[in-house]
C-alpha positions, 0 to 999 in steps of 0.5 A: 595554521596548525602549531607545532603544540597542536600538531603534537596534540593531535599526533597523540590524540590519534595515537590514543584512539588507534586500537579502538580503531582497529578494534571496529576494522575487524571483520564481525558475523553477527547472526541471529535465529528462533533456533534453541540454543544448542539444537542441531541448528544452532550447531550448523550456525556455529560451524559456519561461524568457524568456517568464516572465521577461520579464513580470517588473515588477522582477528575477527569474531562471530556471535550467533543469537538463538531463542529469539534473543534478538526479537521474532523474525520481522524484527531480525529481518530489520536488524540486517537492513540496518546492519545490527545483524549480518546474516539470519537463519529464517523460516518463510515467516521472515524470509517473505518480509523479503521476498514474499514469492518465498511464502508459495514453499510453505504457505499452502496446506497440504500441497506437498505429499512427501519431502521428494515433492519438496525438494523438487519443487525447491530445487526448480524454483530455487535460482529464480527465488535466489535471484529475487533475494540478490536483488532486494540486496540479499545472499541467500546461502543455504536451504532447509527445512525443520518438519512438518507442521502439526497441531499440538492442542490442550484437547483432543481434535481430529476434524478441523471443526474441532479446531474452532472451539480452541484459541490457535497461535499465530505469527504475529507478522501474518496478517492475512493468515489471521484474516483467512481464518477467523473468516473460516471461524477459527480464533488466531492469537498472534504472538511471537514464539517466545510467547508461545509457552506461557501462553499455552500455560495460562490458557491464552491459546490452545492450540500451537501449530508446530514442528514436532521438534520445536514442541519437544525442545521448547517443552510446549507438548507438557501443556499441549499433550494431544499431537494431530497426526497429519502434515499440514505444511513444511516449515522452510528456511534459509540462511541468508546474509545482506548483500553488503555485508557479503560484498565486504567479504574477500572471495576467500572468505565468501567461499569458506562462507559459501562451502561451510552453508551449504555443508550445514544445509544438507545435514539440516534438511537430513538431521531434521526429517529425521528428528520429526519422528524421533521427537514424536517418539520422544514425547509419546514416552512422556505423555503425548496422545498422537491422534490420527484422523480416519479417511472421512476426517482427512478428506474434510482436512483435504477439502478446507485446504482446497478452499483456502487455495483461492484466497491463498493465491494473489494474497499471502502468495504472489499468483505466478509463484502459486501457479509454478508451484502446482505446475511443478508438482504436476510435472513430479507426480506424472513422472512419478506415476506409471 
């Protein structure tokens, strides 16, 4: 039987804890990324943040968490699955600890010939891709793109057995990768990206396969000054964010969400295309060789991309996803011929 002390006991209890309570109601977007802090990414993650906040009726608040200080990007990937995190910005490296079929967008050597091929073959797959994500319980709300992958090494290389003398990053969540190229006698380190600067200083690697965007902003060209020129891969990403925590949202808010995402898509995948260029401009004025490989070396890059497709496909990417890949690009490249 509840007394009438214990009745006021309790009364005042609740009263006490009232706005701790309503402190945890409010709505909170926590995001996180490898992005450098203040980068024209980290700049789109904050205005979506307004974006969301903005639509709020009552308080609400946001964080984005940049250069990793929330781990490498499985471990980010983990921290939505149990809700430390509601959305990340993620390249295929974390989107594949997803949905692997993501990796067929990036994962493939010298696959894509221009951004035009990219976007189209993006564009194609993108509703079925979206689908897979809504089903392993998350939204994906914007697509983008951060340059092409090239070679930044302590040494001058053109050919890829010039590679095989050197130490090369790799991520640490792409087993098979490392697999595939020691099988080729090349030396992978895996490490996470914020690793990668110390190591290429001490020597522990030689070489960083990077954006020339992310050599400039995270200063790894200072240690590796010799750029090979060549597009070996795009680096894809999206923003995405876990299902519940969407279904949370009121649709006003989904929609500021939805709108603000997609805005920041757009300039990312525009800004950064043309940020590759200005940053290898950037870093040839203070010391990088950029080296570019004459015909005879660009068909053996061409040939060992070739050769990596069969053990590519059914492995790091699904075999149906690899073959719409090709199959689209097929399509693109007979259109675009006369």
């Amino acid at each position: 039987m509840i007394t009438r002390r214990t009745a006021i006991s309790l009364s005042l209890s609740l009263t006490a804890l009232s706005p701790l309570a309503s402190l945890a109601a409010d709505p909170q977007l926590k995001i996180g990324s490898l992005v450098p802090k203040n980068s024209l990414y980290h700049r789109q993650l904050m205005e979506i943040g307004e974006s969301w906040k903005k639509s709020q009726s009552g308080p609400s608040r946001f964080n984005v968490f940049t250069d990793g200080s929330q781990g490498g990007e499985a471990e980010m990937v983990r921290r939505m699955r149990i809700g430390q995190l509601q959305a990340s910005l993620l390249s295929v490296v974390g989107l594949r600890e997803i949905e692997p079929s993501i990796a067929a967008l990036q994962n493939l050597p010298l696959a894509f010939r221009s951004w035009e091929e990219l976007d189209y073959v993006r564009e194609k797959m993108r509703p079925n891709m979206e689908k897979k994500f809504m089903e392993k319980g998350y939204v994906v709300l914007a697509w983008g793109d951060a340059g092409w992958v090239r070679f930044f090494s302590k040494q001058a290389a053109f050919s890829p057995d010039d590679y095989k003398k050197m130490k090369f990053f790799a991520w640490g969540a792409e087993a098979e990768q490392q697999e595939i190229m020691k099988s080729l006698g090349y030396t992978p380190v895996p490490l996470e990206p914020t690793d990668i600067l110390p190591s290429i200083q001490t020597g522990m690697i030689n070489v960083v396969p990077s954006t020339p965007y992310f050599a400039l902003a995270s200063q790894i060209y200072n240690s590796a000054q010799h750029m090979l020129e060549i597009n070996w891969a795009p680096i894809v990403g999206a923003f995405v964010m876990t299902k519940k925590s969407w279904d949370d949202m009121t649709p006003e808010m989904q929609r500021a969400l939805k709108s603000s995402s997609d805005k920041a898509g757009v300039v990312i995948r525009m800004q950064a295309r043309k940020e590759v260029e200005e940053a290898v401009e950037a870093m040839k004025k203070r010391g990088l060789q950029v080296n570019k490989p004459n015909a005879a070396q660009m068909k053996e890059w061409q040939t060992l991309s070739e050769s990596l497709y069969p053990r590519i496909r059914g492995k790091m990417v699904p075999a149906d996803t690899f073959d719409e890949v090709f199959m689209h690009l097929k399509t693109f490249r007979n259109q675009k011929t006369p």
